[in-house]
C-alpha positions as CSV (number, residue, x, y, z in Angstrom):
1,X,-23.9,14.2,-14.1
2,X,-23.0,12.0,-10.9
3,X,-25.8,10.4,-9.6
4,X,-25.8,10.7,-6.3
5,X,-28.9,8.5,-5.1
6,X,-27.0,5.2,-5.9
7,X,-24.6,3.5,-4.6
8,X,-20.7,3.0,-5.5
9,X,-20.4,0.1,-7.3
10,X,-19.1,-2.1,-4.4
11,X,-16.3,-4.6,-5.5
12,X,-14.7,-7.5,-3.2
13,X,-11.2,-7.8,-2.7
14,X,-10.0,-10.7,-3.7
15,X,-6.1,-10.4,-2.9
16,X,-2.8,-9.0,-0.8
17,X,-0.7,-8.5,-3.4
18,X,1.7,-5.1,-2.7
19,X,5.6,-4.3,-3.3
20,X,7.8,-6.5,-1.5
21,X,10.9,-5.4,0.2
22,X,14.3,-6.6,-1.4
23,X,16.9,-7.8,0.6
24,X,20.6,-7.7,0.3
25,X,23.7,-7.5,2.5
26,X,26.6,-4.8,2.6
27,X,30.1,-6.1,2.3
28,X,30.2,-5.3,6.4
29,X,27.2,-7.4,7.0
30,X,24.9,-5.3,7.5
31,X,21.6,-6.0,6.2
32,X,19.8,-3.6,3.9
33,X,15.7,-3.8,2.9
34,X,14.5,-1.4,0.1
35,X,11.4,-1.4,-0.9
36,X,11.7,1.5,-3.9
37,X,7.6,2.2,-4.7
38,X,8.0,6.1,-4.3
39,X,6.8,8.7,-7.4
40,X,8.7,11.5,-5.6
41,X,12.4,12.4,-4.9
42,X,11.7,11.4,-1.2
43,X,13.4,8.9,0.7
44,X,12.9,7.3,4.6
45,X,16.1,5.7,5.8
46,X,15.3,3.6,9.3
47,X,18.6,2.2,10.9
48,X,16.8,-0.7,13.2
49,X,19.1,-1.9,16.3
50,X,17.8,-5.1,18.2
51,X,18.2,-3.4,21.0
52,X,15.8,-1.6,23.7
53,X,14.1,-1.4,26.9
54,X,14.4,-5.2,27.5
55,X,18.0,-5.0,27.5
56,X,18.2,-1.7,29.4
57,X,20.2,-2.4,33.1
58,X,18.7,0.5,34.7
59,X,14.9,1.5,34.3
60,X,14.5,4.1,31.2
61,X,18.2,4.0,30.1
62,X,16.6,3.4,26.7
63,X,14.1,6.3,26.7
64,X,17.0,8.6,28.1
65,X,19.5,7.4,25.4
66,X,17.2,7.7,22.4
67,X,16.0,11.6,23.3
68,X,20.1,12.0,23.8
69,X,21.7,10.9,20.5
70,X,20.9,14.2,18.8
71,X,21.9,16.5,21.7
72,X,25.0,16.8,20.4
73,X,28.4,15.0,19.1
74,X,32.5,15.7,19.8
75,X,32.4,18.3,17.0
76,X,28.4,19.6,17.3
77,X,26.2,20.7,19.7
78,X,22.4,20.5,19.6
79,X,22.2,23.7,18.0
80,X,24.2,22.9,15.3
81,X,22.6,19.1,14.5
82,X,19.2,21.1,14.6
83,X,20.1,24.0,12.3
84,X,21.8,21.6,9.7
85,X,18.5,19.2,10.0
86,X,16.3,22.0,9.3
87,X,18.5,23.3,6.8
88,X,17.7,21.0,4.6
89,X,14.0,20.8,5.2
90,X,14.6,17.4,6.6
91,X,13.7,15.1,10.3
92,X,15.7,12.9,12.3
93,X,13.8,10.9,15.0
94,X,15.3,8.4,17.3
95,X,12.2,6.6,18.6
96,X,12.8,3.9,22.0
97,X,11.1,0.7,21.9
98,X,10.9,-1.8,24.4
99,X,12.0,-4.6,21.7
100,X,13.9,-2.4,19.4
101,X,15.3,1.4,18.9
102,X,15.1,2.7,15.6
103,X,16.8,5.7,13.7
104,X,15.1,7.4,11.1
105,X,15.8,10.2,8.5
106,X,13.2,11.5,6.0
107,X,14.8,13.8,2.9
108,X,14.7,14.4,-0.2
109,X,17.6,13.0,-2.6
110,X,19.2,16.6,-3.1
111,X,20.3,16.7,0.4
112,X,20.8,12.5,1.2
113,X,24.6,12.8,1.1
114,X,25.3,15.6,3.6
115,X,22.7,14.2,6.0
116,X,24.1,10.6,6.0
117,X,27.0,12.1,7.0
118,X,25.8,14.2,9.8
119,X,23.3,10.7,10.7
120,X,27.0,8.9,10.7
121,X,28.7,11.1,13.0
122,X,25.1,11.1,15.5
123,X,25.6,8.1,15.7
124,X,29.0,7.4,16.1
125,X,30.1,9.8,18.3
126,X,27.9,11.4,20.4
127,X,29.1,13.1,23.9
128,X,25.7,13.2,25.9
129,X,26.3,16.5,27.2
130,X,25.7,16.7,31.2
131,X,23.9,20.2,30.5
132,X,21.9,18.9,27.7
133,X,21.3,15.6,29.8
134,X,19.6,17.9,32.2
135,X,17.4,19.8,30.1
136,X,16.2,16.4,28.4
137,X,15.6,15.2,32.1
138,X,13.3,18.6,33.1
139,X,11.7,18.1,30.1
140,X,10.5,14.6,30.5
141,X,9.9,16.0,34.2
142,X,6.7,18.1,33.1
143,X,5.6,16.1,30.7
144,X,5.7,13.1,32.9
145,X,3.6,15.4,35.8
146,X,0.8,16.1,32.9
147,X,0.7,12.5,31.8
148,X,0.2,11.9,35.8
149,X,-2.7,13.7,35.9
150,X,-4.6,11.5,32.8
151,X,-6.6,8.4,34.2
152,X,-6.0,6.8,30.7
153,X,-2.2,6.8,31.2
154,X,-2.2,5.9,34.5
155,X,-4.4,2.8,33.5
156,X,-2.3,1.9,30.9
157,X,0.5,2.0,33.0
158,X,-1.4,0.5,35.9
159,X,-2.2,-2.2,33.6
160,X,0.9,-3.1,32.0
161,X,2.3,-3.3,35.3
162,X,-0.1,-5.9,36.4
163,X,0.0,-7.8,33.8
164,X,3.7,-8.3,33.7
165,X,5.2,-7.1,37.0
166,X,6.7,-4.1,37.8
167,X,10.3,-5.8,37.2
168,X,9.5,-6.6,34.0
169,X,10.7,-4.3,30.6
170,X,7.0,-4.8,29.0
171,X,5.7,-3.6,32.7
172,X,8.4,-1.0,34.5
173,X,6.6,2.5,33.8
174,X,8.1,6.2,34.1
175,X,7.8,7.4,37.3
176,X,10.3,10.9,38.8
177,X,12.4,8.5,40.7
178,X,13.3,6.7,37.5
179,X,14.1,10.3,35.9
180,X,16.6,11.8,38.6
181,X,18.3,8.6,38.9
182,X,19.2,8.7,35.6
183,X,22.8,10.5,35.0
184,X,25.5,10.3,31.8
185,X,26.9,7.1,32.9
186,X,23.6,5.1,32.5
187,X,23.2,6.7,29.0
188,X,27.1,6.1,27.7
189,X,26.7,2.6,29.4
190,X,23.6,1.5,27.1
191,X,24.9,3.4,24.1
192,X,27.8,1.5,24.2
193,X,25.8,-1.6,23.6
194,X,23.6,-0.7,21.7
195,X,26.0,0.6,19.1
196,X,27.7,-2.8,19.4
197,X,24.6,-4.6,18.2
198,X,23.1,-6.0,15.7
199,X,21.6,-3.5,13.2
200,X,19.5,-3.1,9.7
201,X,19.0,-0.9,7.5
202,X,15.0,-0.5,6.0
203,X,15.7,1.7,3.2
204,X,11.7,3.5,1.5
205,X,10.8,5.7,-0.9
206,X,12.0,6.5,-4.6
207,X,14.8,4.3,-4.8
208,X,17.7,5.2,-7.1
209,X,21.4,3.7,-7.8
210,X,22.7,7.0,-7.0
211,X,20.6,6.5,-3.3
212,X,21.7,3.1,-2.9
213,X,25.6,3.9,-3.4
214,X,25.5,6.8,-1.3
215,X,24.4,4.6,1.8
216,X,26.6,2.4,0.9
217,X,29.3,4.4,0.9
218,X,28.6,5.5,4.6
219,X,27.8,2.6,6.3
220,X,29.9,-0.1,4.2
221,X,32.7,2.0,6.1
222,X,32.2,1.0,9.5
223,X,33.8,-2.0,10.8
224,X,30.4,-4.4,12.2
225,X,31.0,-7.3,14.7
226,X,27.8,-7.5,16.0
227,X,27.8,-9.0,19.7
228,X,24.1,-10.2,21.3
229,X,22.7,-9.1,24.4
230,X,20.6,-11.7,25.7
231,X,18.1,-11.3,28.3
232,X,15.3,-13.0,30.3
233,X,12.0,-11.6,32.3
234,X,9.9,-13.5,34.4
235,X,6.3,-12.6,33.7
236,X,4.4,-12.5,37.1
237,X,0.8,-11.3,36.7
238,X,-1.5,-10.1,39.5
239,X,-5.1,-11.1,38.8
240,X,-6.3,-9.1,41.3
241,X,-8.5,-6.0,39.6
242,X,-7.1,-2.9,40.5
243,X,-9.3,0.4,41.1
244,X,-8.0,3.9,42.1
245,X,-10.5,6.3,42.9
246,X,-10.1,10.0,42.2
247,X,-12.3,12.1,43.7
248,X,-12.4,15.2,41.3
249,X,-12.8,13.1,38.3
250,X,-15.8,13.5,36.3
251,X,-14.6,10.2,33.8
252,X,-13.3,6.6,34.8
253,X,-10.6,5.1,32.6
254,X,-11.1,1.4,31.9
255,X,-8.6,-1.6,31.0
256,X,-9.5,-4.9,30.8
257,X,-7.5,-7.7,29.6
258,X,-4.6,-10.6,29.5
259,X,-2.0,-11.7,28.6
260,X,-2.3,-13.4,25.2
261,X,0.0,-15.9,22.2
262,X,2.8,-14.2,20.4
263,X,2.0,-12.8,16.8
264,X,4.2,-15.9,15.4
265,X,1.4,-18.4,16.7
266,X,-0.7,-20.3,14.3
267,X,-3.9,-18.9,16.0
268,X,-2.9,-15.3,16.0
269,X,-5.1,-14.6,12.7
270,X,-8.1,-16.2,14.4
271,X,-7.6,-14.1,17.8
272,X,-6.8,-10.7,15.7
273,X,-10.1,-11.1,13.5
274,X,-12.4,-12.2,16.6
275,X,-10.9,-9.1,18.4
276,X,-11.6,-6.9,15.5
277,X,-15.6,-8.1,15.7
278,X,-15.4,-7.2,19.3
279,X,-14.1,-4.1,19.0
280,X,-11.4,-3.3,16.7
281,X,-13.5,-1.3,14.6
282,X,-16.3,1.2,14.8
283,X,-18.7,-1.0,13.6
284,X,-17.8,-3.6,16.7
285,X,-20.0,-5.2,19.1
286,X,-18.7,-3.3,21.8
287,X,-19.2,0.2,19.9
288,X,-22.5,-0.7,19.2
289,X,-23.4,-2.0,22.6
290,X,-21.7,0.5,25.1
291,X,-21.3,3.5,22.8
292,X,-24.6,3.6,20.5
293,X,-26.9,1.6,22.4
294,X,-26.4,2.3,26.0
295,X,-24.5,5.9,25.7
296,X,-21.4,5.3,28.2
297,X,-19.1,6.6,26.1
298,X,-17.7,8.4,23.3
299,X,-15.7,5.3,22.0
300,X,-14.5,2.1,23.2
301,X,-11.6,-0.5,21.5
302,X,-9.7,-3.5,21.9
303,X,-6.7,-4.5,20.1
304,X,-4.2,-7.3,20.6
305,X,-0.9,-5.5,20.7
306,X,3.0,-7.4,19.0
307,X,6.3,-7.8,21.5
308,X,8.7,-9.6,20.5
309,X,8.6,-11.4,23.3
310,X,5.0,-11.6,24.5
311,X,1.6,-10.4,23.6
312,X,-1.6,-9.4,25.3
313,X,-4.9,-8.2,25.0
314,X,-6.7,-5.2,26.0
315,X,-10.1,-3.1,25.9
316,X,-9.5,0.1,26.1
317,X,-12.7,2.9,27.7
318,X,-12.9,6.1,29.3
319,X,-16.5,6.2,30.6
320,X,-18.8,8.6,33.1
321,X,-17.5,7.9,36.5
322,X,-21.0,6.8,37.7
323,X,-21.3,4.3,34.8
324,X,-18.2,2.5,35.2
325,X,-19.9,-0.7,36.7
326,X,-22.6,-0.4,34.2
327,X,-19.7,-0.1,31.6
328,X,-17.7,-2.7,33.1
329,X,-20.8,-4.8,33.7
330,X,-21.6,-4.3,30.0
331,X,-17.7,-5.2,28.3
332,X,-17.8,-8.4,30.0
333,X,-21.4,-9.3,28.6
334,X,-19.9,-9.3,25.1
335,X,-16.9,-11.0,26.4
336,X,-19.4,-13.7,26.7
337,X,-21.6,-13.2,24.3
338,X,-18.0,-13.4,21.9
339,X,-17.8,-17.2,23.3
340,X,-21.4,-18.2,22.8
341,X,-23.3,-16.2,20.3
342,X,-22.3,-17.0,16.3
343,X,-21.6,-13.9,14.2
344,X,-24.9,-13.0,11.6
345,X,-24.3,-13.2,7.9
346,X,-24.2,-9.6,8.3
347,X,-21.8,-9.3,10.9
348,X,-18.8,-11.3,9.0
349,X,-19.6,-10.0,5.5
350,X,-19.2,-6.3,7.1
351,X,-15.8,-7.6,9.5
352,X,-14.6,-9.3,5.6
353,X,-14.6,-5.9,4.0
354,X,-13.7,-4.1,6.6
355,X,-10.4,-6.2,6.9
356,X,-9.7,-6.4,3.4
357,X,-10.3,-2.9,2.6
358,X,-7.9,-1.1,5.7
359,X,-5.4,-4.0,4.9
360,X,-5.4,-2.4,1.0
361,X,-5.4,1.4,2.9
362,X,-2.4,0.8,4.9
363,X,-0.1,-0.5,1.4
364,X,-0.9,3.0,-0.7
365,X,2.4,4.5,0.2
366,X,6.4,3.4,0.7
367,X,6.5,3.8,4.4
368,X,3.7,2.4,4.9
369,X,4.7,-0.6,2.8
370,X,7.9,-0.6,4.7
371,X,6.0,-0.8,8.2
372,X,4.1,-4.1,6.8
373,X,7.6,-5.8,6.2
374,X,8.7,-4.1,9.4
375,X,5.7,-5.7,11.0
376,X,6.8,-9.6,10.1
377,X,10.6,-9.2,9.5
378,X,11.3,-8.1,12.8
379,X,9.2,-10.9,14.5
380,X,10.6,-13.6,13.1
381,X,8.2,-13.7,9.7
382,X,7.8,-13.2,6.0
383,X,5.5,-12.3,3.7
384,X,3.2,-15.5,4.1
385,X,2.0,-14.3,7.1
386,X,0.0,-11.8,5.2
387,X,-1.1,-14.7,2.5
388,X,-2.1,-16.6,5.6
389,X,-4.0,-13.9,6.9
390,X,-6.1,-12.8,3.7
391,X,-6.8,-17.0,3.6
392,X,-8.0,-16.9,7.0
393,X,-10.3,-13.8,6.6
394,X,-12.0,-15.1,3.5
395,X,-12.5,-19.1,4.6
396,X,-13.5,-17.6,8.5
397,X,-16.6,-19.4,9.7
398,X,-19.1,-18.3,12.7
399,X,-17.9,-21.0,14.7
400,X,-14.4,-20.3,14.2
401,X,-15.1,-17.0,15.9
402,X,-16.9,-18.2,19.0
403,X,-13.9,-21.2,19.6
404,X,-11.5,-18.7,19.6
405,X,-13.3,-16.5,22.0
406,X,-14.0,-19.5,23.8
407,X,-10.0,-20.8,23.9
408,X,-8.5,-17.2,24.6
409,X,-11.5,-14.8,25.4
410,X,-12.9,-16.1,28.4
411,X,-14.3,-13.2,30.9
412,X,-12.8,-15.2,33.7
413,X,-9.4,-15.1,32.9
414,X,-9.4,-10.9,32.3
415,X,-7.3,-8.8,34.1
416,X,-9.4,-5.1,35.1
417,X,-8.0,-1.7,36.2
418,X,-10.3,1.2,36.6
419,X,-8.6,4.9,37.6
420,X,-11.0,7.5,37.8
């Protein structure tokens, strides 16, 4: 009989290891990652263009482009690409990012031939229906107004814009004048490139030959000159703290932060694990602190987001409007504390396991494994990085945690934005 009055048996990780992605090239070129680690007949094929919002030429081409591609082709309409989708009990997403815009199809082997087909003609010929462009636009219209009404997306996008500029792709945010100016020729015009770009192929799942030819067969077929797009943003940051004040809100969003070292710098482990005690978990200083001790509010983060291009940090809090300087008052007490105070005994043997233990959570199935290759190939990276990480988690020292806070968490240099 299980006992429950003790403990599990509690059992320190001691290594990263996890599948590996395997690379090889089709005779076009193109570059194909598999990483077979599937038990069932279920596949995820992600067609990865280095192409997105920092290329666009007009603000939200990219967004408008991506919701476009399945809205119909020279022989379907959006009907028809929805019926055949469903049909075979399987998804296509087309997801915009401001680095990259990936394609992905989930199904099941049985019906991987038909759908590659379909995927093939999506992507090669699309018409971007006027009517269809319309609908997409309304759409985006209402949700965009119920978005508007959220203090946390507006101080997000209050944010983001002050920390890069408003003219910058990591910064320019959705507004209605962005959507009606948007027409067919913007979305053709940034098709056109991207489909002229450089592409891979990020293949997960239960891997067979059979799988592997039948890709092959589609996308071997198309002729692949890949041309590159090359473009440059000026970052230009206003430090000045931004506060809009609604007067029927009941709750203050909070964002607080700067801009920080790209994931590829030698530091970046030191910065993601001191962010992580501070709050990237539930059991951080800033949970404990303005969530259990002083009550402010339901939950409070920070996390050190990846661009390509950039990176930044940012605590994240939607508080009691009448507490926000309190709360605000509070987030930049542990800022400090993050520089000067060393980490208990306690605190890093609880931040090592909790480290370790969601690192080994987020490699139990083949996407995920594909989104931790994903998560160094596209930035310039291999598998080391995650060697180099584990190393830095285990040999971490107090001190280690306090210099970095010290180099890159300084209150004074924070950015703050408060809607609510």
């Amino acid at each position: 009989m299980l006992d429950r009055s003790a403990s599990p048996i509690f059992q320190t990780i001691t290594d990263f290891s996890f599948i590996h992605a395997i690379s090889q090239s089709l005779d076009n070129g193109v570059a194909m990652h598999i990483i077979d680690a599937g038990t069932q007949p279920v596949i995820r094929l992600e067609i990865v263009f280095n192409y997105g919002k920092w290329n666009e030429n007009k603000n939200q081409a990219s967004l408008f482009t991506s919701k476009m591609l399945l809205e119909g082709t020279d022989q379907k309409s959006s009907v028809e690409i929805s019926e055949i989708i469903d049909g075979y009990g399987a998804f296509i997403e087309v997801t915009p990012g401001v680095d990259y815009t990936t394609v992905s199809l989930y199904c099941i082997h049985e019906f991987l031939k038909p759908l590659l087909e379909l995927l093939s003609e999506v992507l090669n010929y699309p018409s971007f229906p006027g009517e269809e462009l319309s609908k997409v636009k309304n759409i985006q219209a209402q949700a965009l107004k119920i978005n508007l009404e959220k203090n946390s997306y507006l101080a997000s996008d209050y944010f983001r814009q002050r920390l890069f500029g408003n003219n910058h792709p990591y910064g320019r945010i959705l507004r209605q004048n962005s959507i009606d100016d948007i027409n067919s020729d913007d979305v053709n015009s940034f098709y056109q490139e991207l489909n002229r770009t450089q592409r891979e192929l990020i293949i997960s799942g239960q891997i067979t030959s059979k799988v592997i030819d039948q890709i092959k067969h589609v996308f071997d077929k198309q002729a692949y000159s890949p041309e590159v797009f090359s473009k440059t943003h000026e970052v230009e940051t206003s430090n000045i703290p931004q506060v809009e004040n609604k007067k029927d809100s009941l709750q203050s969003s909070l964002r607080i932060g700067k801009l920080m070292v790209k994931k590829d710098d030698e530091e970046f482990h030191k910065i993601f694990i001191a962010n992580t005690l501070l709050g990237g978990f539930f059991g951080s200083r800033l949970m404990k602190n303005i969530r259990e001790e002083k009550g402010l509010t339901y939950g409070i983060q920070s996390s050190v987001p990846v661009l390509l291009n950039s990176g930044y940090f940012v605590i994240a809090a939607d508080v009691i409007k009448q507490n926000k300087d309190l709360a605000i008052q509070e987030i930049y007490s542990e800022l400090k504390l993050l520089r000067t105070k060393l980490p208990t005994k306690s605190e890093m043997e609880i931040l090592r396991n909790y480290l370790t233990g969601t690192f080994q959570s987020e490699i139990n199935t083949p996407f995920s494994l594909a989104d931790k290759f994903k998560s160094v190939h596209l930035y310039g990276m291999d598998y080391d990085y995650y060697d180099n990480l584990f190393t830095t988690i285990q040999n971490c020292k107090p001190s280690d945690i306090t210099s970095t806070a010290e180099k890159y968490f300084n209150e004074d240099s924070m950015l703050s934005v408060v809607v609510g």
